[in-house]
N, C-alpha and C positions, 0 to 999 in steps of 0.2 A: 397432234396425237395420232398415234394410228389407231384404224376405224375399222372394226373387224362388222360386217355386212352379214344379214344371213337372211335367207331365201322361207317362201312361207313353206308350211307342209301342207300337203295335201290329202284333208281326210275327206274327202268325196269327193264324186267324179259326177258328170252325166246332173248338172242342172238345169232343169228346164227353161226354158226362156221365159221372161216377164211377158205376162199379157196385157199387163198396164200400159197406158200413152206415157210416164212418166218413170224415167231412168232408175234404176233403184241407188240411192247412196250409199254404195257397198265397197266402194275405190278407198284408197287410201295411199299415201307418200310417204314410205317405208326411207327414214333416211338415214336411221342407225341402229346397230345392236349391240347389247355388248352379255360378257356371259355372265355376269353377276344382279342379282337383283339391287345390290346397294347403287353398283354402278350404273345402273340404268337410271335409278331414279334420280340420280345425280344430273346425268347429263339431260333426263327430262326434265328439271326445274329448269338448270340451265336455256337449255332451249323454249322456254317457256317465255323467259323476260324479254324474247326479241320476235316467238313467233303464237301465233293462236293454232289454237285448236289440234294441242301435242295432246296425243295420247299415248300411252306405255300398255304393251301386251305380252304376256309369257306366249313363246311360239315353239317349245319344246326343247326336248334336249340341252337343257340347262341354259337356254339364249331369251332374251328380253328385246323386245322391236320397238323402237320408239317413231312415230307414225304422226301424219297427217292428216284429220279429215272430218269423218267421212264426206268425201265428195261423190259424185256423179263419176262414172269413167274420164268423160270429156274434162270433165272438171277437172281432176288429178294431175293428167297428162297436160291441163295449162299448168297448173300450177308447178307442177314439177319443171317445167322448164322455164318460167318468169322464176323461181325463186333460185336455183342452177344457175341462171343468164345474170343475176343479180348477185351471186357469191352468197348466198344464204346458207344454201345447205349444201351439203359434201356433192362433188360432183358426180359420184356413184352411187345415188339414191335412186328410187326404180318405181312404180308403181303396185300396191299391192291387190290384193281381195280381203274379203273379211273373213271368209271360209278360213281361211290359214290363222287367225288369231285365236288363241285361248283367254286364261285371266285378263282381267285389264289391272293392271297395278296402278295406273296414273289417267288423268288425277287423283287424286284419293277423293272418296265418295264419290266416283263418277259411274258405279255399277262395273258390277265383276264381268260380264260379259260385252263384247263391242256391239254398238247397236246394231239391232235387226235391220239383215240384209235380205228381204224377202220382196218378191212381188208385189206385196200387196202395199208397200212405203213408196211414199207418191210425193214426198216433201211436205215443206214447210205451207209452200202455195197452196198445193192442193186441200192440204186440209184445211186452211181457211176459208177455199170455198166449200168446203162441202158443210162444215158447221153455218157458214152463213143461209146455202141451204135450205140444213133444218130448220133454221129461227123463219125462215119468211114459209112453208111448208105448214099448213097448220094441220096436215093430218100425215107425217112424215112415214114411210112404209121402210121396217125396219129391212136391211141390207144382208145376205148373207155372208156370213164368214165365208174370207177367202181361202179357198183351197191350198194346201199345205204345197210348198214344191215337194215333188218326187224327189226323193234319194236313191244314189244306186242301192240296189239292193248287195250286203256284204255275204262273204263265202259261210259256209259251215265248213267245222273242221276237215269233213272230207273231201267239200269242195277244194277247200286249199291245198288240201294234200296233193289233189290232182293238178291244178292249176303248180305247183308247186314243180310237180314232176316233171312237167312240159319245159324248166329252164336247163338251161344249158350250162356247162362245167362253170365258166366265166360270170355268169349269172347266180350260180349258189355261191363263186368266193365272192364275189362282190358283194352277195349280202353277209358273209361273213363277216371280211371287211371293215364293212358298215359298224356292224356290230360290234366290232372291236376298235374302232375308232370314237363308237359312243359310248364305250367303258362296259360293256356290256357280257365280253367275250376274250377270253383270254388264252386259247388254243390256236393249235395251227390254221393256218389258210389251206385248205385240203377240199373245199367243193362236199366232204359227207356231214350229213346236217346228224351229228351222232348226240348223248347226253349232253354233252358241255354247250353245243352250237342250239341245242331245244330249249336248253335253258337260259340262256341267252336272249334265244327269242320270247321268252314267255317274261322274264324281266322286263324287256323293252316293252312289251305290251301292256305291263300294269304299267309301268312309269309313263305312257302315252294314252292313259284310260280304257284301255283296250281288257277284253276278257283274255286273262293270260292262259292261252291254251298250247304253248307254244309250236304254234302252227304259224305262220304269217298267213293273211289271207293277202290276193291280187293289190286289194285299197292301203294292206297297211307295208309290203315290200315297197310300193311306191312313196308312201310316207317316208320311212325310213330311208329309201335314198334319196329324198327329197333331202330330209335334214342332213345328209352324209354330204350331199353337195351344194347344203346355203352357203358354207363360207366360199364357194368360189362366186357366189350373183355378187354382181355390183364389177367382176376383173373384166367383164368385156371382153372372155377368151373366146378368141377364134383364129383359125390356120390362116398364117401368115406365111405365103413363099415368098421369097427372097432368089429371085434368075438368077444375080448378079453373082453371091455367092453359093448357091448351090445346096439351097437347106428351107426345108418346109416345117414349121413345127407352129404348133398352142403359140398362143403369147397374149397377157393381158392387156388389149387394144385402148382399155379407159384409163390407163396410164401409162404409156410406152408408145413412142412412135416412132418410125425413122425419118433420122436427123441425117447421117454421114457413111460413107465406107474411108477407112483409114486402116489398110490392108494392114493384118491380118484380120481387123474388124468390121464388123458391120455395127455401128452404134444407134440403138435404138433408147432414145434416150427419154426422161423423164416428161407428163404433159401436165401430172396431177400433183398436187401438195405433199402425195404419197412418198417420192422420192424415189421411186423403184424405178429401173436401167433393165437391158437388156444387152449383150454383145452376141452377136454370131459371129463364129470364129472360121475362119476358110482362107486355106492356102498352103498351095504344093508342096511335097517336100519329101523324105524320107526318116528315118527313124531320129537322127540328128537333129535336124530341125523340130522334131516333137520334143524331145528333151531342152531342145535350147528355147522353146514357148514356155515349157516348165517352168525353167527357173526365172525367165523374162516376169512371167506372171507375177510370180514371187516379190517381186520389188514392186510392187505397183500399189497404187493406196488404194485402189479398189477389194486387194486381196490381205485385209486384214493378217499380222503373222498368228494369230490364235484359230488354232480349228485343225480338221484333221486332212491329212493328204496321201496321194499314194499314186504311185508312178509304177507300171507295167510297161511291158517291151512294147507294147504298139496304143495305149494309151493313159491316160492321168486323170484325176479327180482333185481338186482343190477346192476347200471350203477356210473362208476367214472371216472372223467375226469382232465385232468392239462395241461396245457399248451403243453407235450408232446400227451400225446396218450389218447383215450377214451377204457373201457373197458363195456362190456356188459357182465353179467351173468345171465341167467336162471336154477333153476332146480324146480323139479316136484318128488312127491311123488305118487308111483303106484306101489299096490301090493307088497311090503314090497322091493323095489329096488326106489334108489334115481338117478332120470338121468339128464341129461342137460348139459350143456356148458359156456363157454364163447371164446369169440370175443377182442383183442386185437389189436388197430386200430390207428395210426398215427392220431394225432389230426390236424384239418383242412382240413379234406377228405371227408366230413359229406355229401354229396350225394352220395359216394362210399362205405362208409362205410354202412351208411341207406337201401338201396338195398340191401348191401351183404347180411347184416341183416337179409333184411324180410324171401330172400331164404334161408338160413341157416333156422329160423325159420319153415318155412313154411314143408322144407325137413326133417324135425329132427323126426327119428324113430326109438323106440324103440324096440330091438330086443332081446329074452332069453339072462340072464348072468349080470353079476355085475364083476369088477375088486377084482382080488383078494387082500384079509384086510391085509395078511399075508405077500404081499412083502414089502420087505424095501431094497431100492436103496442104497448102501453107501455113494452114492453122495447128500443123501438128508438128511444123520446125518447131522445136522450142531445146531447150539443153535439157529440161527435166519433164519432154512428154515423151511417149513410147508409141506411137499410129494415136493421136489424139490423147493418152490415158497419163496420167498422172504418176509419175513415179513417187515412190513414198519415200516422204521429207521427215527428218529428224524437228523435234518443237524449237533445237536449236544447239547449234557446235559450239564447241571452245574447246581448248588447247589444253594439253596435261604434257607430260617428260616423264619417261622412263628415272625411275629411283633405286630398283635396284636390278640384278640378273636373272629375276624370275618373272620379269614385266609390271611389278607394281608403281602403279602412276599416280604421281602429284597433279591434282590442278585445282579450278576455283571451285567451292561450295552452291557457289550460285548456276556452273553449269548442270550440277547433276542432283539440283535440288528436286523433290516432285515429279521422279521421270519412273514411267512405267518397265524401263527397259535401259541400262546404260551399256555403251558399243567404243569400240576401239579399234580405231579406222575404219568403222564403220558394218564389221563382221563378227571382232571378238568382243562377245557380252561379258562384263565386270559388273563388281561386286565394291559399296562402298564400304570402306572394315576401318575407318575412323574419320574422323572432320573435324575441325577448330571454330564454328561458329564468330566468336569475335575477329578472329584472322581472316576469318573468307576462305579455308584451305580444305581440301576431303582429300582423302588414300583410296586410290582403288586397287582390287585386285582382280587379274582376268581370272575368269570361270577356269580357264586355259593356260597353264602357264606359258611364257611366252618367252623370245631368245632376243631379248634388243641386240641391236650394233652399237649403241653406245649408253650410257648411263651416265645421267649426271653427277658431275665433281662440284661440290660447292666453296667457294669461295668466301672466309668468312672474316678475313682480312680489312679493314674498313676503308674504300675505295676514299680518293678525293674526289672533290665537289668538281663537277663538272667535266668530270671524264668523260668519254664515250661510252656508250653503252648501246645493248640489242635488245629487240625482245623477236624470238623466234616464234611461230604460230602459225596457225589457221586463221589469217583475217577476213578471208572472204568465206569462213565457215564452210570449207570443204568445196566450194566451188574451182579453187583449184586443187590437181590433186597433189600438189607437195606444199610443204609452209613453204613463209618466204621471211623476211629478218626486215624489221623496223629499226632505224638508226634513230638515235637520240642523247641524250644528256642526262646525268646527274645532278637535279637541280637543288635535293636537297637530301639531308637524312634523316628526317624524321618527315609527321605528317601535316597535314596542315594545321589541326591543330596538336602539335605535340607528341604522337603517337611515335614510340619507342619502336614499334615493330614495321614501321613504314619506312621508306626513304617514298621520295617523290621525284619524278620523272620529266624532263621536257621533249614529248614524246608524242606523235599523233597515232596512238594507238588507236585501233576498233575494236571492237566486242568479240570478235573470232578471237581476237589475240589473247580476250581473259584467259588466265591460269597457264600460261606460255612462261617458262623460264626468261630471267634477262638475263646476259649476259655480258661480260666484260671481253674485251682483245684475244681473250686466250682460250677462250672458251669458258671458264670457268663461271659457274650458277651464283648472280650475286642474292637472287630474289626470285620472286615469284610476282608477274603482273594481277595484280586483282582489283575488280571493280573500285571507280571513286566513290569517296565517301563524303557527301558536303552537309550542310545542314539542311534541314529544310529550306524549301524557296530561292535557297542557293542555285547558282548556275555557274559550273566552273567554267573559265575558257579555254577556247580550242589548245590541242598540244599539253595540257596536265592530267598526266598519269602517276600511277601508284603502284609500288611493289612490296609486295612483305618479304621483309628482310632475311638472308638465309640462315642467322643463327634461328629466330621465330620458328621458320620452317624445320631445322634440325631438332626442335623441342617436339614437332608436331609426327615425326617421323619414328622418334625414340618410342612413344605411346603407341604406336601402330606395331612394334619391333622389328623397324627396318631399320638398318645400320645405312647412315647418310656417308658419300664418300666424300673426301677433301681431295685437294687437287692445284695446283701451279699449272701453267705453263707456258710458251712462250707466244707471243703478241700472232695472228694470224694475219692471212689478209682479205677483204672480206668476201670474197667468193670462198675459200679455204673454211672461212668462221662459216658462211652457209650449207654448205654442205657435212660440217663437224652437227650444225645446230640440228639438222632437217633428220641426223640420225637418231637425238636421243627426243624427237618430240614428235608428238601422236594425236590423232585427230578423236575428242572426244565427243560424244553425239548422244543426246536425251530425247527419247523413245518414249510414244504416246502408252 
């Protein structure tokens, strides 16, 4: 699951140090958050059955911390690394204070506040000695109350005001910002703190305990961006330069490493459960070459095709998302070097991801040097990688034929059963607009219409047994790029058991070849190959195959209102038959 982290807030500053010999247990192993209160206490049962001493704390801004402890400092900092070293807890859990906790929701009946973090708590030990002590003492001299720690002292309204004045442009949007990322504020970013930005801030302040005076004082601006930047504790960001290719920027180092350069990338790739990638992008070129990165990108299974894009004369923005992960890409054309990045982001983290964002953004510097054009990785030979990356694979091809002059295609049901997306040669997206379920058969139509070279003639004449016969297709599912013609036999006409709309094949057909016309001598469509049919536990032998027959087919074609064409002609030969085949039949492909 993804593990959204958040950072404590800070409502006082300037604690004075313990005078006691004994550490105060004020620490704690902050090791997850999440922003609901059901869901907190969910995950703190859970984490209950496998670890002691979980506690649950509201920590503002609608965020719940689910916590270890209280321990000692020293304490904490073991345990957080014995239970990390051990796979217990998420690898970006942190050490906290107790200062930063409000409610405790968890346990239940474990007292609304986390225990006192004061100097004067000396532990479990100590106070066993000191009650033993009293009992041997028979005239024990009562102890004064310890002295309260100092708290800084907080502003008056016109303290604030002034403290207030002293920030700078950058410093009042930022707390604008803030405020409008906590829901708080709904105006522009503009640095003048007018009605809308005062009342803003006087919201935050009752919702934070605070007397709403809409003033922020020194303690609660620091509050406040304290909670604006919990969701980034637990990334590990810090400036990562990169010589090789020529770019310095943010990057979160608790889950991202570098792995490789496989020009035009720098692949910095996954280290945590998280999933999150990084690429830096670097290499020479001129405006050509930024465009031709564009569309390279495009095909890549990194870059989801859902999300928005946008291509300018000297650079581009690419974002693609699915149900697993969101991807963001930038580059930028400057002085004949192509730089930028992308971002690789577990999908449903989108307030963690969004921030990480801006700072990446925001940090991204270009520095002398482009990645060298001349390396080539061996691990990046492949037919379907691009410098390392993955080009994006269809869930799986098979074969259709042009039916009729506006590009409507026949093939199996079972290619473009459950497909997010169906494609025609791999570019033009179609539409399924009828199917035969018992037959195995679907009608597509492109979105586009389209100009075939040839359209199938079906043949509905009833062949003899053990003629020749073809079936034209995609067997290696678009790995090559034209069909190629499977020779075989008529071994029967009907199916195995009995089925009228079958004939059956002596045929070593593959799975690409489903929904490939078959053919006889002359070209002419006797069938359609479609998946075997056995019974259960059945295992056909190699070389039997199945086609539905072309009157079946002309039944299924009528109901869609496409006129089926008929057709004679004379015997080919078969280079002539493949090249007739490879015009009326089209590579169909189902898209995640």
């Amino acid at each position: 699951m993804i593990r959204v982290f958040a950072a404590l807030v800070l409502f006082c500053i300037g604690l004075a140090q313990p005078l006691h010999a004994q550490e105060p247990r004020d620490a704690w192993v902050q090791i997850e958050a999440q922003p609901s209160l059901l869901q907190a206490q969910e995950r703190a049962r859970d984490y209950s059955e496998t670890l002691s001493d979980v506690n649950g704390f509201d920590i503002g801004a609608g965020w719940y911390a689910i916590a270890l402890g209280p321990y000692t400092l020293q304490e904490a900092n073991q345990q957080l690394l014995q239970l990390r070293r051990a796979g217990r807890i998420p690898r970006d859990s942190f050490v906290a204070r107790s200062f930063g906790f409000g409610q405790r929701f968890w346990p239940v009946g474990g007292g609304a506040q986390p225990p006192a973090a004061t100097s004067a708590e000396t532990g479990d030990d100590a106070q066993s000695d000191a009650q033993a002590e009293a009992q041997t003492d028979p005239d024990p001299q009562p102890q004064p109350a310890p002295e309260p720690e100092p708290q800084a002292p907080d502003e008056t309204p016109a303290e604030a005001r002034r403290s207030e004045a002293e920030l700078d442009r950058a410093g009042r949007e930022e707390l604008q910002i803030a405020l409008q990322w906590a829901g708080y504020y709904q105006g522009r970013i503009d640095a003048a703190f007018g009605r809308g930005t005062r009342g803003a801030m006087a919201a935050w302040q009752e919702a934070n305990g605070f007397e709403p005076t809409g003033i922020l004082t020194t303690l609660q601006r620091a509050a406040l961006i304290r909670q604006y930047n919990a969701v980034l504790d637990g990334l590990g960001l810090e400036t990562v330069t990169d010589a090789e290719a020529g770019i310095e920027m943010l990057m979160p180092t608790e889950h991202v490493a570098f792995a490789r350069y496989e020009p035009p990338f720098a692949h910095y790739d996954s280290t945590s459960d998280l999933g999150a990638r990084v690429l830096i992008i670097s290499e020479p070129g001129d405006q050509n070459t930024l465009f031709g990165l564009y569309e390279i990108m495009q095909t890549l299974e990194i870059v989801p095709l859902d999300g928005p894009r946008e291509r300018q004369a000297d650079s581009f923005t690419l974002q693609g998302e699915n149900e697993r992960f969101v991807s963001y890409t930038e580059a930028r054309l400057r002085d004949g070097a192509i730089k930028g990045f992308t971002l690789i982001w577990p999908a449903g983290d989108e307030e963690r991801r969004t921030r990480l964002l801006d700072e990446m953004r925001a940090s991204l510097t270009v520095l002398d040097g482009t990645l060298d054009q001349g390396f080539v990785s061996e691990d990046a030979q492949a037919v379907d990688l691009v410098a390392g990356l993955q080009i994006r694979r269809p869930l799986r091809s098979r074969t259709g034929f042009f039916i009729d002059g506006r590009g409507a295609v026949l093939t199996a049901l079972e290619a473009v059963q459950n497909c997010g997306r169906i494609t025609l040669d791999g570019d033009t997206e179609a539409q399924i607009v009828a199917e035969d379920a018992d037959l195995g058969v679907a009608v597509l139509r492109p979105e586009t219409p389209l100009a075939p070279m040839q359209v199938a003639a079906f043949q509905t004449a009833t062949p003899r047994l053990q003629a020749e016969v073809a079936a034209a297709g995609y067997a290696y599912e678009g790995l090559l790029s034209a069909p190629s013609l499977t020779f075989g036999t008529l071994a029967d006409l009907q199916g195995l058991n009995g089925e009228d709309s079958l004939k059956r094949l002596e045929m070593a057909a593959l799975p690409g070849n489903t929904g490939g016309p078959i053919l006889d001598s002359s070209g002419a469509v006797l069938g359609m190959l479609v998946p075997g049919k056995a019974p259960d536990g059945v295992r056909l032998p190699e070389g039997v195959s199945f086609a539905a027959k072309a009157e079946a087919l002309e039944a299924v074609l009528t109901e869609a209102g496409v006129t089926a064409q008929r057709g004679t002609g004379t015997d080919m030969s078969p280079e002539a038959l493949t090249d007739f085949a490879a015009r009326m039949t089209v590579l169909v492909s189902c898209w995640e």
